[in-house]
N, C-alpha and C positions, 0 to 999 in steps of 0.2 A: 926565408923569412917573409912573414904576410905583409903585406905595403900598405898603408891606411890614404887615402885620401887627407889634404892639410886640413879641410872643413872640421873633421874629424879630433885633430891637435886642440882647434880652437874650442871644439864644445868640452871637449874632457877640462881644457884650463877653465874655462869658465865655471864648470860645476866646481870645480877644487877649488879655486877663486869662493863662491856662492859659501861653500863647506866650512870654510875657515871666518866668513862676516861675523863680525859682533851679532848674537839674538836682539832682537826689541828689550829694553828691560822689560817690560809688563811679562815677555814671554821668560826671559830669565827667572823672575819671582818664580811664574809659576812651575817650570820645571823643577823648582827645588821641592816641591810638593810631589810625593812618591807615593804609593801604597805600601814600601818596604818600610817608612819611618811612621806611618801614621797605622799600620800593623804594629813599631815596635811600642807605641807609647800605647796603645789601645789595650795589646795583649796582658799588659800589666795594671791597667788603670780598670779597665775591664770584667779583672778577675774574678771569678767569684771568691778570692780570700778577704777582701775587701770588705767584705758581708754586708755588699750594698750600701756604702757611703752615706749612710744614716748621720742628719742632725741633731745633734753633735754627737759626734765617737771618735775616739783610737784611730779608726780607720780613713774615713773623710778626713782627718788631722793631719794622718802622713799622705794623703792625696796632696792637700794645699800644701804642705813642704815641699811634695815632689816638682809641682807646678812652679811655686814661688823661685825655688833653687834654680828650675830650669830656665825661667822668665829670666832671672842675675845671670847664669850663665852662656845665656844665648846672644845677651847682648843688650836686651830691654831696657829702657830707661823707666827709674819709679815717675809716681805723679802724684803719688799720695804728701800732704802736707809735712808729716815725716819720715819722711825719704826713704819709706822701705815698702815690699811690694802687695803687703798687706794689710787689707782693712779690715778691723778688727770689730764686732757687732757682737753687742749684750742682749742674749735672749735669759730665757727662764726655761729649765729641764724639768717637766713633772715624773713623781715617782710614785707608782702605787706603794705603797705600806703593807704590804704583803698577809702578814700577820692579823689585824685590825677589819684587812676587806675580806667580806663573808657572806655568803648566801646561806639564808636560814629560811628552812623549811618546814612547813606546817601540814599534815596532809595525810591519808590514809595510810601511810605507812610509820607512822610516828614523826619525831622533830629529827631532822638530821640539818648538820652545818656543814657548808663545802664551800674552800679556799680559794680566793683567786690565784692564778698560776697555776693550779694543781688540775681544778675542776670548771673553772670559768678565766673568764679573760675580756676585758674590756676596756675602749679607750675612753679613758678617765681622765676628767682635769679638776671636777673638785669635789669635796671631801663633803659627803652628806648622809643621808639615807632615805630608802623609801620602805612603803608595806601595804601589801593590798591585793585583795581575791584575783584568781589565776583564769584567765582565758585562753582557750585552744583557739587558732587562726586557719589551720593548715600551711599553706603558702605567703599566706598573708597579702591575697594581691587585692587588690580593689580598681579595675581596668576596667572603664565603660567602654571604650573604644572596640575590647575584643567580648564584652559580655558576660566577662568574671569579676565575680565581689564577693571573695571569703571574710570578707568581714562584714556582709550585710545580717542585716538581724543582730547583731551583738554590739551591746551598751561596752565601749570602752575604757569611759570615763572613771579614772583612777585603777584602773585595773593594771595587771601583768599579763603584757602579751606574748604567750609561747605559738615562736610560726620553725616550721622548718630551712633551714639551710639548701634548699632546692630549686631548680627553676621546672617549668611543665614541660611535658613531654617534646620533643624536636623545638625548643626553644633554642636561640642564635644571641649572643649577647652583642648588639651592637655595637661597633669596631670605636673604640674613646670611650666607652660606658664600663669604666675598668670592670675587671672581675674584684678587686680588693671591696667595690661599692656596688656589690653585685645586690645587696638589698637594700639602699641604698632609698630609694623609690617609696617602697613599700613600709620601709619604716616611717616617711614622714609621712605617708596618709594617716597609717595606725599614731602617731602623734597627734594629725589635726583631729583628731575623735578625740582627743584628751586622755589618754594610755598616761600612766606613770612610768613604763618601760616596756621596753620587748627584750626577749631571749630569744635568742635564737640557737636552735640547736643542729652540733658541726656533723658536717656529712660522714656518711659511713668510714670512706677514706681517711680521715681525720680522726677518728674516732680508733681507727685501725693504729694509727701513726701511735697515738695517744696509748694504745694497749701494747707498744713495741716497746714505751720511754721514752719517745721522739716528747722535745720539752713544748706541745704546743698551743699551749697556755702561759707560754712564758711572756714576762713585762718587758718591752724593749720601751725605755722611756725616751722620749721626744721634745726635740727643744723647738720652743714660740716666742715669736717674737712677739710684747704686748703691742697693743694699735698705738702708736705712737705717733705717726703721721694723716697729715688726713689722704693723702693717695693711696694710702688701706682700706678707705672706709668706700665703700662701694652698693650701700642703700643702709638701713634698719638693720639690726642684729633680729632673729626670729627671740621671742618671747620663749623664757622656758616654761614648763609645765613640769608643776611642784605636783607631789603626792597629797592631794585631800584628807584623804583617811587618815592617815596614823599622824602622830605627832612624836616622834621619837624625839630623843637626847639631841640630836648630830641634826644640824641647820637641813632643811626638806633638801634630800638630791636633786638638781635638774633633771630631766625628763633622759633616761639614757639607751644604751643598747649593751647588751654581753651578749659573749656565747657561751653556750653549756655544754657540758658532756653529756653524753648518754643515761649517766649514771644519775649526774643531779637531776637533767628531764624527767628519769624516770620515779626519781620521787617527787618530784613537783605534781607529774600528772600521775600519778598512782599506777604506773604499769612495770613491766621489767623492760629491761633493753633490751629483749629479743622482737617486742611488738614495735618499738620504736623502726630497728631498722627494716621491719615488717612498712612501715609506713612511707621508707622511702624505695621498696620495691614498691609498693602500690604507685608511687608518683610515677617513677619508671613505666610505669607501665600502664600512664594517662587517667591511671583511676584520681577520683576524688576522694581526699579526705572530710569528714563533719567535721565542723566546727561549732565548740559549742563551750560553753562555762564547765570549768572544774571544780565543783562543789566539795567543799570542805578542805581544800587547799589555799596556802595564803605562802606569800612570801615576801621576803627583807630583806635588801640591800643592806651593806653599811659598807662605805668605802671612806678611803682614807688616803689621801695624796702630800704628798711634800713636794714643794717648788724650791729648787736651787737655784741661783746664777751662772748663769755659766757664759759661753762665749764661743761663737763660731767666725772662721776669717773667708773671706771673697779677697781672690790674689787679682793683684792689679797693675798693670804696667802700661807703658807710652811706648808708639815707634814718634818722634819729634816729628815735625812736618819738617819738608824741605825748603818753603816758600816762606822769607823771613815777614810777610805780612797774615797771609794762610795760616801759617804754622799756630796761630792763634784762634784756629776754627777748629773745628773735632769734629772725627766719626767714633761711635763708641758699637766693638765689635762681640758679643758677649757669648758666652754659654756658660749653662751650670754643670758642677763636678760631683754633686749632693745625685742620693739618689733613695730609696723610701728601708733600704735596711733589711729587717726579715719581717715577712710579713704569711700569717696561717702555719707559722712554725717553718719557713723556707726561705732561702736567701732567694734574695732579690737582685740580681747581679748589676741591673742596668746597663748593658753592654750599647744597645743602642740609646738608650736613655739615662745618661748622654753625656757616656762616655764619648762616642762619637765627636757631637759637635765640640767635644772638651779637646781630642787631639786635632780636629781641625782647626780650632784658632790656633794652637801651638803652630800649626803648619800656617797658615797665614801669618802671625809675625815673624816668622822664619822667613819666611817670601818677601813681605814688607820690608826689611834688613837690605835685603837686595834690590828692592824698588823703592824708595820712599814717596810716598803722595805730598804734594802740597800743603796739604792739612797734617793737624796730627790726629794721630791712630790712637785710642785708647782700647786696650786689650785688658777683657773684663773677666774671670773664670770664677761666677758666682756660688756661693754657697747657699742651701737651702732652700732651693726654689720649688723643691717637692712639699717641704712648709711653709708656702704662702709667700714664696719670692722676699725671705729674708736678706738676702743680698741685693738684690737688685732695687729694694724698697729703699736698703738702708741708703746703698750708692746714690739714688737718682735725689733725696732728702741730705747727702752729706757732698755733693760731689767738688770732685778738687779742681772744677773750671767751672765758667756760667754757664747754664744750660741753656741761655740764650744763645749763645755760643756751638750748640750740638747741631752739627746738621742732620745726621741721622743714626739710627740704631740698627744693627743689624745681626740679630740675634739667631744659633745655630743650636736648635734643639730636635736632636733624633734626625740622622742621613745616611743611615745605614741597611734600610729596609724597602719592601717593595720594589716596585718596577724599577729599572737604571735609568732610562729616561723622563721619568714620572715627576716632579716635584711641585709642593705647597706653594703659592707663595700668601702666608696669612697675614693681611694690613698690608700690604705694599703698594696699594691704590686707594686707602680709606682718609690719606692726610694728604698727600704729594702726589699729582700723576708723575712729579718727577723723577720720585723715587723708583715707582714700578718702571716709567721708561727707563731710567739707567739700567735696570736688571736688564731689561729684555734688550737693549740694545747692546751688552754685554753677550747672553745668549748667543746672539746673534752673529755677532763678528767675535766670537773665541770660535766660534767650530762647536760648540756643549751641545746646542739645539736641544735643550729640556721640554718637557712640553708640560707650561704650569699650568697650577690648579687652584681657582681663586675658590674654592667650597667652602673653606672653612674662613673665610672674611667677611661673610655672612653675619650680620651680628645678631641675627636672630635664630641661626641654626642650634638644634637641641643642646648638640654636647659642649657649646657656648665657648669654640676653639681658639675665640681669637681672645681671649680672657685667663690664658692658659699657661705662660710662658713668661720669661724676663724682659720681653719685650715691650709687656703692659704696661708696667709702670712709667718706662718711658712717652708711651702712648700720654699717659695722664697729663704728663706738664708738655703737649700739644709739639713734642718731638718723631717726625716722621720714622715708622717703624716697619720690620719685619719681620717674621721669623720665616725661617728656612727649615722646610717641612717634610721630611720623607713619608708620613702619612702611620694611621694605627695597622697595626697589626693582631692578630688575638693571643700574642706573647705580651703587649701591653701591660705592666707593670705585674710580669707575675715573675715566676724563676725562669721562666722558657727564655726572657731576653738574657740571651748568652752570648760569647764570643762568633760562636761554631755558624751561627744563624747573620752575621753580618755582611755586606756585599759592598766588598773592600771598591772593587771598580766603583759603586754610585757613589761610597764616600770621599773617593778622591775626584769625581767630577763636581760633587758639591763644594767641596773644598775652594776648589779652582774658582767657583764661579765669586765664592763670595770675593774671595783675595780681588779677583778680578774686578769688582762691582765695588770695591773698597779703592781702589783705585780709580776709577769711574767718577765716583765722588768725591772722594780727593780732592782729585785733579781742578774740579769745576769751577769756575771763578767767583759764585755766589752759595750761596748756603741753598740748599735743596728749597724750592716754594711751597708754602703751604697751601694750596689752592681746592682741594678739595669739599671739606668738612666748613661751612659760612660762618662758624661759633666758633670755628681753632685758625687765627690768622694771623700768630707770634708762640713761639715757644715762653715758656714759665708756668710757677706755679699757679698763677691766675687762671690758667686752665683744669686746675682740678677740682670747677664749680660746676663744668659743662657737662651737661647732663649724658648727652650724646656717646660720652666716653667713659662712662660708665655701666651706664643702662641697658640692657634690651629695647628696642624701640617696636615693641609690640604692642 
């Protein structure tokens, strides 16, 4: 038999001694945080049978059931005034009139009428008309920066703008500049000229889709909340621009955008569909199109919308504080469960956006259960935040504690994507340096070592990031914020954001950190300092006059 030295005894009992210690709670929370569990609620919430958790539907409905049920059964306490985990928010669902809206065509090929759904498709909200001589654009770009203007030379005022669904040759859509708003730009120049409308006609591929049956003109109608608050109200609403020319029946349309098929373009501008997609191999392949008036062609809108009532819920629960004085302060933890629906005839899964940060707070009150902070935890899983942070507007204008009372916001939108070590952090040094140091001195002593990315707290960066998320609104009534950022990708609100594309390791470090850093504040003896911003230096609504947090400061 081998004979051990006693030195030998002593370190074996020790480590088995070490083996067996209570963990730190902070480290207990976070071990209940898995990749196995925040895979099983992601894989389902994820899906694409969901058909993108569109405001309001079917679908987003049994999302906040599933949520709400889970929230009851995992242990959560409500905090809503009646006692249950839901807060319940009246928007308005507009519906095209299927029947009534109609492109009518004037033009070398005689008069033809083509459907919405069938043959165009447009986001409409209200019920009008327009009529007026047809202009060619090409691309419709107007960029002095790069030394293109298809729209130079040509009078727009009151006219019908037809541009292509294209971009130029080896063009890159910069990363946050969705593809859903890929013309986006270019419409509102051809706007400020005074255009009564543009058409835009849908790419070959669509067109293709469109000759299969594929329904991709179809109405998926969309619930808004009216401005009801003034933390919505974020400058001037842009002036519309009525049709001059005609005076029809039906009140002048606002100034709009459709797309057309191939087949209505090709009677609008007198050609067949074979020159049409003749014109987007020419794009392909860097040439120019003319741009020039379509003489003897004229066209008319008439659209027709019905607004219903409806109602969509943001699930809501408490972990209680532990500290019978604290327990009367708040952090509020949030993500949304909403995601944009089908969009160019294709679901929009939202796997990373956001579904993600929607199974990471599940995991963080799971954690909290097992750690409680000092303060209490409000656990937020907003709806609608793809429509103008319908939830987060309503909660921050209805909430069921003072918001003097909130020490901070800590908002988890998209963690699933890019580098594993890589993370945003947007706003978490533009109110509080206290906020940003508790992340990072979190960071720091868990072991995560992230290496953040302050780019988009920028308040004057283009794609206007920190303006973006349910974190905002909190921002507005002068509450220290941030959102938790895995960054764009070019799957960015199209169907490519899918299950198969997510990177379960980064979302369980993110996970970890927030739990972590919810604890952090917590725990603290005072409420997070506002010391940053010399115009935000108390929480409330009396900050939603401050200019600073609304505006561009360009």
């Amino acid at each position: 038999m081998k004979r051990y030295k006693p030195g030998f005894f002593i370190l074996s009992l020790a480590a088995l001694t070490l083996g067996f210690l209570p963990l730190p709670a902070p480290e207990k929370g976070a071990r209940t945080i898995t990749v196995d569990e925040l895979r099983y609620h992601l894989e389902f919430l994820g899906a694409t049978e969901f058909r993108g958790r569109e405001t309001p539907s079917p679908e987003l409905e049994i999302a906040t059931l599933y949520l709400g049920n889970w929230a009851r059964h995992a242990g959560l306490k409500p905090i809503l005034p009646d006692g249950s985990f839901f807060q319940t928010i009246p928007i308005s669902v507009t519906r095209v009139v299927e029947p009534h809206t109609r492109l009518l065509v004037s033009g070398r090929q005689g008069d033809r009428i083509f459907y919405y759904g069938k043959s165009f498709a447009g986001d409409f909200s209200e019920s009008g008309s327009f009529c007026g001589p047809v202009v060619f654009a090409g691309l419709g770009i107007s960029d002095p920066s790069t030394g293109r203007d298809d729209l130079q030379g040509l009078d727009l005022a009151g006219k019908v703008v037809v541009i292509l669904d294209a971009q130029p040759l080896a063009y890159e859509y910069p990363l946050g500049s969705t593809y859903s708003f890929r013309l986006f730009q270019r419409i509102a120049k051809i706007r400020e000229q005074g255009a009564a409308a543009v058409l835009s006609i849908v790419t070959p591929e669509r067109a293709e889709l469109e000759a299969q049956g594929m329904p991709v003109f179809d109405d998926i109608p969309a619930g808004r909340m009216d401005t009801l608050y003034e933390s919505q109200r974020r400058g001037a609403p842009a002036r519309p621009v009525t049709d001059p020319i005609a005076a029809p029946a039906r009140p002048p349309l606002p100034f709009a955008h459709a797309q057309v098929s191939h087949e209505a373009a090709a009677a609008i501008m007198g050609v067949n569909c074979a020159e049409i997609g003749g014109w987007y191999r020419m794009i392909e392949k860097g040439e120019s199109l003319p741009h020039r008036e379509i003489t003897g062609s004229r066209v008319r809108l008439d659209v027709e919308v019905e607004k219903t009532p409806a109602s969509t819920r943001s699930v809501i629960a408490q972990v209680p504080g532990s500290d019978p004085r604290l327990r009367h302060e708040y952090i509020v933890v949030c993500a949304h469960h909403d995601h944009l629906g089908i969009g160019d005839g294709e679901i929009i899964p939202g796997a990373d956006d956001n579904a993600t940060g929607t199974v990471a707070l599940m995991e963080i009150a799971q954690a909290l259960l097992v750690e409680k902070p000092k303060r209490t935890v409000i656990l937020a899983w907003f709806t609608g935040e793809e429509r103008g942070y319908i939830g987060s507007q309503h909660f921050v204008n209805n909430c069921p504690v003072p918001l003097e009372k909130v020490s901070a916001c800590l908002n988890l939108d998209m963690l699933g994507r890019n580098g594993v070590d890589h993370l945003y952090l947007v706003g978490s040094d533009l109110l509080s340096s206290e906020l940003d140091g508790a992340i990072r001195k979190v960071n720091r002593r868990s072991g995560l070592d992230f290496r953040f990315d302050y780019l988009y707290s920028n308040l004057t960066h283009p794609q206007r990031v920190y303006f973006r998320s349910d974190h905002y609104p909190h921002v507005r009534f002068g509450i220290p914020s941030v959102w938790f950022f895995c960054g764009f990708t070019p799957d960015y609100h199209t169907s490519r954001d899918v299950l198969s594309a997510i990177d379960y390791r980064k979302l369980l470090r993110c996970t970890r950190l927030v739990y972590l850093t919810t604890l952090e504040i917590g725990n603290r003896q005072n409420l997070l300092k506002l010391d940053v911003n010399p115009e935000v230096t108390s929480r409330g609504k009396h900050n939603l006059t401050v200019r600073s947090l609304f505006q561009n400061n360009n």
